[in-house]
BALOBA-1460 file (C-alpha; in Angstrom, 3 decimals):
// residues 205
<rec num="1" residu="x" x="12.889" y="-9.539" z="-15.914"/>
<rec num="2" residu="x" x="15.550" y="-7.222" z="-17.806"/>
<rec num="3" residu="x" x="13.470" y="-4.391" z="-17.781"/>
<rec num="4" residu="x" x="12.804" y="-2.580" z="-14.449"/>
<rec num="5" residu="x" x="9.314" y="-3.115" z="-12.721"/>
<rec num="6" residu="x" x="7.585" y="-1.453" z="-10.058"/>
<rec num="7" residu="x" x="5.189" y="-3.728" z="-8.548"/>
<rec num="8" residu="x" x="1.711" y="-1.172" z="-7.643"/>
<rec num="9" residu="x" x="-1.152" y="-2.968" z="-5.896"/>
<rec num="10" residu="x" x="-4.605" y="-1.989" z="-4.252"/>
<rec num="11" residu="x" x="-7.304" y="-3.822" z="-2.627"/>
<rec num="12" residu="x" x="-11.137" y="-4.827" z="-3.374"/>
<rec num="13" residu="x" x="-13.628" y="-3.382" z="-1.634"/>
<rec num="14" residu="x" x="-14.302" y="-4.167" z="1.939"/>
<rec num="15" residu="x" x="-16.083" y="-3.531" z="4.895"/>
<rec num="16" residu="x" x="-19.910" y="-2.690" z="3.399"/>
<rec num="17" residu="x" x="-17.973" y="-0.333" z="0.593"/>
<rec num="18" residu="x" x="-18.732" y="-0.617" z="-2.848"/>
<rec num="19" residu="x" x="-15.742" y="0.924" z="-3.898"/>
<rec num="20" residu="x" x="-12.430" y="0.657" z="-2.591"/>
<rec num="21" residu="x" x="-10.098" y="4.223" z="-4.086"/>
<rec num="22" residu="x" x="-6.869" y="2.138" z="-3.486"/>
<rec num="23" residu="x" x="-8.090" y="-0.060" z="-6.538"/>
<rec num="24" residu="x" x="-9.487" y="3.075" z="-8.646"/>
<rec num="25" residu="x" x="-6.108" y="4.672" z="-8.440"/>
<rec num="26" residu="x" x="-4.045" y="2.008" z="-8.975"/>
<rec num="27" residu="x" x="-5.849" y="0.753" z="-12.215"/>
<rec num="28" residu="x" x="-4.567" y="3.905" z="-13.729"/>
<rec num="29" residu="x" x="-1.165" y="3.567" z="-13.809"/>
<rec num="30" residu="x" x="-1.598" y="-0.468" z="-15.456"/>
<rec num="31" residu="x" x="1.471" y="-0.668" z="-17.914"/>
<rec num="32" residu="x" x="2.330" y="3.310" z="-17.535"/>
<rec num="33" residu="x" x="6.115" y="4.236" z="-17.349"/>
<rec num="34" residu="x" x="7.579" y="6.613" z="-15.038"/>
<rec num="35" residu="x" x="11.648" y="7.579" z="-15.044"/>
<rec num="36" residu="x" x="12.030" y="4.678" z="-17.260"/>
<rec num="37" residu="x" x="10.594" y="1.898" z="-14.487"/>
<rec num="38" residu="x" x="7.229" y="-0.225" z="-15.746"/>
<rec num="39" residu="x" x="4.641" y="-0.048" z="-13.667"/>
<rec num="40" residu="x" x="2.665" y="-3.697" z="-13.074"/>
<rec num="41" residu="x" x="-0.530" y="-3.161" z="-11.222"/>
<rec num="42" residu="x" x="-2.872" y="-5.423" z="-9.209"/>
<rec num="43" residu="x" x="-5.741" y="-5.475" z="-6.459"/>
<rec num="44" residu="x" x="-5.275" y="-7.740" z="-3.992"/>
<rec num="45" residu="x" x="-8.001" y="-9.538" z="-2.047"/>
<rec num="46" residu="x" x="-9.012" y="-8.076" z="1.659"/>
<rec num="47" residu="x" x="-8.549" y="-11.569" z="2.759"/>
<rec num="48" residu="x" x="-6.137" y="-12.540" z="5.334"/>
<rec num="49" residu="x" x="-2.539" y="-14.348" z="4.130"/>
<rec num="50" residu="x" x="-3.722" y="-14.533" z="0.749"/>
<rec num="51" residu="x" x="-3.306" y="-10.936" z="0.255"/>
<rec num="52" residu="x" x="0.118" y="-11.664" z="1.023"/>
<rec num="53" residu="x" x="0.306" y="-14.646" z="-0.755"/>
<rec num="54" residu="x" x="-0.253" y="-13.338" z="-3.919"/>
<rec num="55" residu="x" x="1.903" y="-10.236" z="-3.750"/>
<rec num="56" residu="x" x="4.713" y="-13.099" z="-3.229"/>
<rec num="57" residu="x" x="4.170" y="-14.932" z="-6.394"/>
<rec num="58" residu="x" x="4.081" y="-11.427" z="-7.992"/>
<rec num="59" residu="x" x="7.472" y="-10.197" z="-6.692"/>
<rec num="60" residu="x" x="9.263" y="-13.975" z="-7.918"/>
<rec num="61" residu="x" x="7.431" y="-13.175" z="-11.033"/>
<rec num="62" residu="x" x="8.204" y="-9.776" z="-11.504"/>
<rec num="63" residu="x" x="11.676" y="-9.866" z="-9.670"/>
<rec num="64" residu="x" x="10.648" y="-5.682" z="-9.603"/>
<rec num="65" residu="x" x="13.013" y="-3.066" z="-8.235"/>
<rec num="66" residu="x" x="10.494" y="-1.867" z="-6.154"/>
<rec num="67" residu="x" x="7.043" y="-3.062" z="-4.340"/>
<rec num="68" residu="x" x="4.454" y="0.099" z="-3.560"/>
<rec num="69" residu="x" x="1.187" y="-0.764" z="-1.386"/>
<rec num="70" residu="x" x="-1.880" y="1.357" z="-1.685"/>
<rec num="71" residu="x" x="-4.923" y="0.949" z="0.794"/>
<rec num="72" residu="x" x="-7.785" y="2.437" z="1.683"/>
<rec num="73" residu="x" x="-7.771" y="4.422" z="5.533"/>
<rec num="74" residu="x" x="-11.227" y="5.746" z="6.042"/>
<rec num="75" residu="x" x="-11.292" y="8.534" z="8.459"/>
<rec num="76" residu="x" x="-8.058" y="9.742" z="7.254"/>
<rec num="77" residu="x" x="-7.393" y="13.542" z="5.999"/>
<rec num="78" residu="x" x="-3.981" y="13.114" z="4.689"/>
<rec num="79" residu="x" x="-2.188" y="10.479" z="1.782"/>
<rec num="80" residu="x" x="-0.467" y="9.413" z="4.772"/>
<rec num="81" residu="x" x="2.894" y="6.906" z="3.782"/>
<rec num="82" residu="x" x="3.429" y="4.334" z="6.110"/>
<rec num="83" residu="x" x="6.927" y="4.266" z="7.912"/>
<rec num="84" residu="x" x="6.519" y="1.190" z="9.531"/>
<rec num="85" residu="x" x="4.743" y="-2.848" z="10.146"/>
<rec num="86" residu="x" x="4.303" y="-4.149" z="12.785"/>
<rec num="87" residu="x" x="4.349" y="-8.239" z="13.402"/>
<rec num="88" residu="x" x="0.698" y="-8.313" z="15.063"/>
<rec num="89" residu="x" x="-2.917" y="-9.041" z="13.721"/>
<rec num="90" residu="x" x="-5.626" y="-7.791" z="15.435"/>
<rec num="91" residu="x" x="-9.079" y="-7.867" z="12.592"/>
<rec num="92" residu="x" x="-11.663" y="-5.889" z="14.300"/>
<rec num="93" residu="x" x="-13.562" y="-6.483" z="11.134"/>
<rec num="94" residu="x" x="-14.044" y="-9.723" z="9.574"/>
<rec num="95" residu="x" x="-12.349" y="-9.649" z="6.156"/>
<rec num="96" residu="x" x="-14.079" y="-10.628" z="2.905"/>
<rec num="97" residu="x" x="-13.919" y="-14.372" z="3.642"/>
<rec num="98" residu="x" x="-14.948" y="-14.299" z="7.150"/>
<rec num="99" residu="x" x="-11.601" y="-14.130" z="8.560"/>
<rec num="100" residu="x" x="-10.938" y="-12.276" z="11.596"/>
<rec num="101" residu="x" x="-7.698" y="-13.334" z="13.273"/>
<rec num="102" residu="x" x="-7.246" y="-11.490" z="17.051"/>
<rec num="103" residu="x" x="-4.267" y="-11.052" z="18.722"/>
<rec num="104" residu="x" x="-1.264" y="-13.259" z="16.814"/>
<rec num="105" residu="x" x="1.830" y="-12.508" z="15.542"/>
<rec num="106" residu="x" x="1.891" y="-12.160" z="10.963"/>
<rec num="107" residu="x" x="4.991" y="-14.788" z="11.367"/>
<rec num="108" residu="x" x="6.919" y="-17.012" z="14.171"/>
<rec num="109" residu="x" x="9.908" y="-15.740" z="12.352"/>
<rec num="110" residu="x" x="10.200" y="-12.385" z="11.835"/>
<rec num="111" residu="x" x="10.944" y="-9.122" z="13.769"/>
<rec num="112" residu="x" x="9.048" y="-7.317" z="15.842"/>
<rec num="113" residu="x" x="9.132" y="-4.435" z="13.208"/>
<rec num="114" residu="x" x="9.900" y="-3.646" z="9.766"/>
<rec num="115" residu="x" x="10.961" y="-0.416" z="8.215"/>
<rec num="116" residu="x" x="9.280" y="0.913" z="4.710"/>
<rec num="117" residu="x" x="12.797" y="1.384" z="2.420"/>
<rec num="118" residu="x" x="11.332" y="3.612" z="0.190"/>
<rec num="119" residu="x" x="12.343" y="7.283" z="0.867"/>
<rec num="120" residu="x" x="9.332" y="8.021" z="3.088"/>
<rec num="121" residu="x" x="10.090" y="11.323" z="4.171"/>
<rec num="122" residu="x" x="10.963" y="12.691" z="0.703"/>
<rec num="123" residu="x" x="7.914" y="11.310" z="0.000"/>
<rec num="124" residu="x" x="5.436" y="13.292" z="1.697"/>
<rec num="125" residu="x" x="7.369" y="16.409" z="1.354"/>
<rec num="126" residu="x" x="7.317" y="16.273" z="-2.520"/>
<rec num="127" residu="x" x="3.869" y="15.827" z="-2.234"/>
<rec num="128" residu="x" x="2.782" y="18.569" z="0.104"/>
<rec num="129" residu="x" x="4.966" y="20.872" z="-2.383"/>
<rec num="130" residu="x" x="2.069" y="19.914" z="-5.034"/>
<rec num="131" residu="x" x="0.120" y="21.445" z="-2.128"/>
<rec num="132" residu="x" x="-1.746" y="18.038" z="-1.674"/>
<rec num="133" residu="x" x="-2.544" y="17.118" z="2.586"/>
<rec num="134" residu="x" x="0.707" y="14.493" z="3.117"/>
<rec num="135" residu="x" x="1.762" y="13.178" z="6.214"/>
<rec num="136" residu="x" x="4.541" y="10.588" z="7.699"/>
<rec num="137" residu="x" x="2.366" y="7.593" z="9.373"/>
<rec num="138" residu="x" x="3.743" y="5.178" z="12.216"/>
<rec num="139" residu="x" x="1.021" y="3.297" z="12.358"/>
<rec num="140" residu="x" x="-0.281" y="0.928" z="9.509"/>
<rec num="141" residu="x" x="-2.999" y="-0.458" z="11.657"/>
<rec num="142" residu="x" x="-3.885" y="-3.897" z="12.432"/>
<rec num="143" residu="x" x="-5.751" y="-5.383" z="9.507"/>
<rec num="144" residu="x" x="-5.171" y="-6.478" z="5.851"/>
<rec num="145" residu="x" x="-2.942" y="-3.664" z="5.243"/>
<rec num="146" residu="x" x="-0.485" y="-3.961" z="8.290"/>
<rec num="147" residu="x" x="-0.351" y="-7.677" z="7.363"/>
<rec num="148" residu="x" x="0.433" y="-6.991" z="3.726"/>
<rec num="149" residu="x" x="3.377" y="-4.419" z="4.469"/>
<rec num="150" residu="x" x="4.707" y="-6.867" z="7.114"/>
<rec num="151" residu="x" x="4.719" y="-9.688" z="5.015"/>
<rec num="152" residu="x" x="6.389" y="-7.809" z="1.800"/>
<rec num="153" residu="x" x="9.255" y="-6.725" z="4.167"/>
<rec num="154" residu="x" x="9.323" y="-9.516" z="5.918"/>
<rec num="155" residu="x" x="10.060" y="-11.847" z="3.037"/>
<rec num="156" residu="x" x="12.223" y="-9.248" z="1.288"/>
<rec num="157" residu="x" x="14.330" y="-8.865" z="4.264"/>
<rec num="158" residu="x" x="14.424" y="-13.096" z="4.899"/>
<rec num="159" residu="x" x="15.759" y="-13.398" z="1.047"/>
<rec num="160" residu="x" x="18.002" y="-10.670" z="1.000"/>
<rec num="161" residu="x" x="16.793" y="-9.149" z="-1.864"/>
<rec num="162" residu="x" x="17.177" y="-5.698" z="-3.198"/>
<rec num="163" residu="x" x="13.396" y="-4.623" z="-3.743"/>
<rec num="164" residu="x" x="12.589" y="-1.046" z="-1.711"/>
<rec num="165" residu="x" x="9.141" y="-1.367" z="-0.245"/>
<rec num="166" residu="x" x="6.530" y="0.387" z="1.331"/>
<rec num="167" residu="x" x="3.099" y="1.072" z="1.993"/>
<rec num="168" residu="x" x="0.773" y="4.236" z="1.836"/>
<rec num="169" residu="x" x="-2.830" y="4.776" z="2.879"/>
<rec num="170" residu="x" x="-5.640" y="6.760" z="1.228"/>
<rec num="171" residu="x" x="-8.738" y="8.538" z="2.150"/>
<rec num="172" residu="x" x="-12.076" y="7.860" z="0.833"/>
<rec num="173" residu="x" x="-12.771" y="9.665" z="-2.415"/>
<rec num="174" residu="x" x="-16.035" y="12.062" z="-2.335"/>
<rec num="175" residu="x" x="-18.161" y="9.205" z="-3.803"/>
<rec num="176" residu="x" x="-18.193" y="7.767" z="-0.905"/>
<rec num="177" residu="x" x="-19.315" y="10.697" z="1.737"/>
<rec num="178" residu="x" x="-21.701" y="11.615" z="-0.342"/>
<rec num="179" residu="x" x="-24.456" y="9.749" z="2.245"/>
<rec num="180" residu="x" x="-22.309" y="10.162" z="5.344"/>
<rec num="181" residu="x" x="-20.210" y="12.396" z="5.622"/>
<rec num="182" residu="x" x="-16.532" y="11.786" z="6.480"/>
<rec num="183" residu="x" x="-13.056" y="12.993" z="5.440"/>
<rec num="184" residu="x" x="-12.305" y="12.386" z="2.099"/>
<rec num="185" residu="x" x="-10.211" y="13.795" z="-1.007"/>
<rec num="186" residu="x" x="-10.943" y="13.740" z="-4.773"/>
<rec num="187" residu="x" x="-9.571" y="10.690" z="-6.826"/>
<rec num="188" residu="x" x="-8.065" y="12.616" z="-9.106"/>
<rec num="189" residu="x" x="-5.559" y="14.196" z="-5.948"/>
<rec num="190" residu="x" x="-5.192" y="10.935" z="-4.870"/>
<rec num="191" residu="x" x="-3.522" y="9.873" z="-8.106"/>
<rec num="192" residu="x" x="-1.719" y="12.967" z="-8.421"/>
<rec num="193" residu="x" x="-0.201" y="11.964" z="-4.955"/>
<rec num="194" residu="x" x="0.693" y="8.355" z="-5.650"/>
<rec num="195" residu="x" x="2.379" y="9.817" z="-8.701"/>
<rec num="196" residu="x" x="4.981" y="11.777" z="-7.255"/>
<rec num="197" residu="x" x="5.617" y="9.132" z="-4.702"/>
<rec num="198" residu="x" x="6.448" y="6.704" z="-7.829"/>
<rec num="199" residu="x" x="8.459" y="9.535" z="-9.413"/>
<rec num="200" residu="x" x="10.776" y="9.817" z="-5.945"/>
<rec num="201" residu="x" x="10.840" y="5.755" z="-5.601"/>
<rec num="202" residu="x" x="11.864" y="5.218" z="-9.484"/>
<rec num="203" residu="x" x="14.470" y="8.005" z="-9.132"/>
<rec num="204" residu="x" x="16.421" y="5.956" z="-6.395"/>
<rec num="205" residu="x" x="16.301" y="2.429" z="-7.873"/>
């Protein structure tokens, strides 16, 4: 495409939630601009390899500049961005087809770990100077998420192409402590957050 992309996905609910804040946030910045960069959104399914699959046909759709990850971390305090994925699978959960995959490698093929390319660090501190709870992650878990950065930088890396990736997790939004309560961070804060970290990605590519 001639004009620059950023390629912004969430995921569908999962686990017993009826909302997922990854998707909430995401929605709002369909077919925004920021720093002159167009911002393609899309929620992904919690399903294993399609949720990778699909980001693929995206990215040789899109051909964007830069691929940015949102998903949901319940227990979390922090927008915590993801510094690296790890090649392992390990669903303690079923995902939403039933899947749960224990113990294998994401791919035969690839490294043992990838690096996010995005400017991680200047990430979180350009949050926390909106005074919003940031924090540098090294561990993107084991489920869909983990699987989805690992497969982004796996294939970017395997087809040497010149997308910066990476992946950050969100709490649960107040809607859904309400009941139980849990750590969990307005919406609104949320979106502030995954703002700025667009705003430092767009200014490097």
């Amino acid at each position: 495409m001639s004009n620059k992309t950023l390629l912004l996905t969430g995921f569908e609910p999962f686990g017993g939630e009826k909302i997922n804040p990854s998707a909430l946030a995401v929605k709002e910045f369909s077919g925004k601009k920021i720093n002159g960069v167009e911002i393609y959104t899309e929620i992904l399914p919690v399903v294993h390899k399609k949720c990778v699959e699909r980001t693929l046909e995206l990215i040789n759709k899109l051909d964007p500049v830069a691929v940015l990850n949102v998903g949901q971390a319940g227990g979390r305090t922090h927008i915590t961005v993801e510094k690296v994925a790890i090649n392992f699978l390990d669903y303690t959960i079923p995902d939403n087809e039933g899947n749960k995959p224990r113990y294998i490698k994401i791919t035969e093929d690839g490294q043992d770990a990838y690096f996010a390319t995005i400017p991680v660090e200047e990430i979180v501190v350009t949050i926390k100077k909106s005074n919003i709870p940031a924090m540098l992650s090294y561990s993107a878990g084991t489920f869909c998420c983990n699987e989805l950065f690992y497969g982004v930088s796996h294939y970017i890396r395997k087809n040497n192409l010149k997308i910066a990736n990476g992946f950050i997790h969100i709490p649960f939004i107040y809607e859904q402590a309400i009941d139980s309560p849990r750590p969990s961070m307005p919406l609104s804060t949320i979106i502030e957050g995954i703002s700025i970290a667009i705003d430092v990605i767009t200014k490097r590519v």
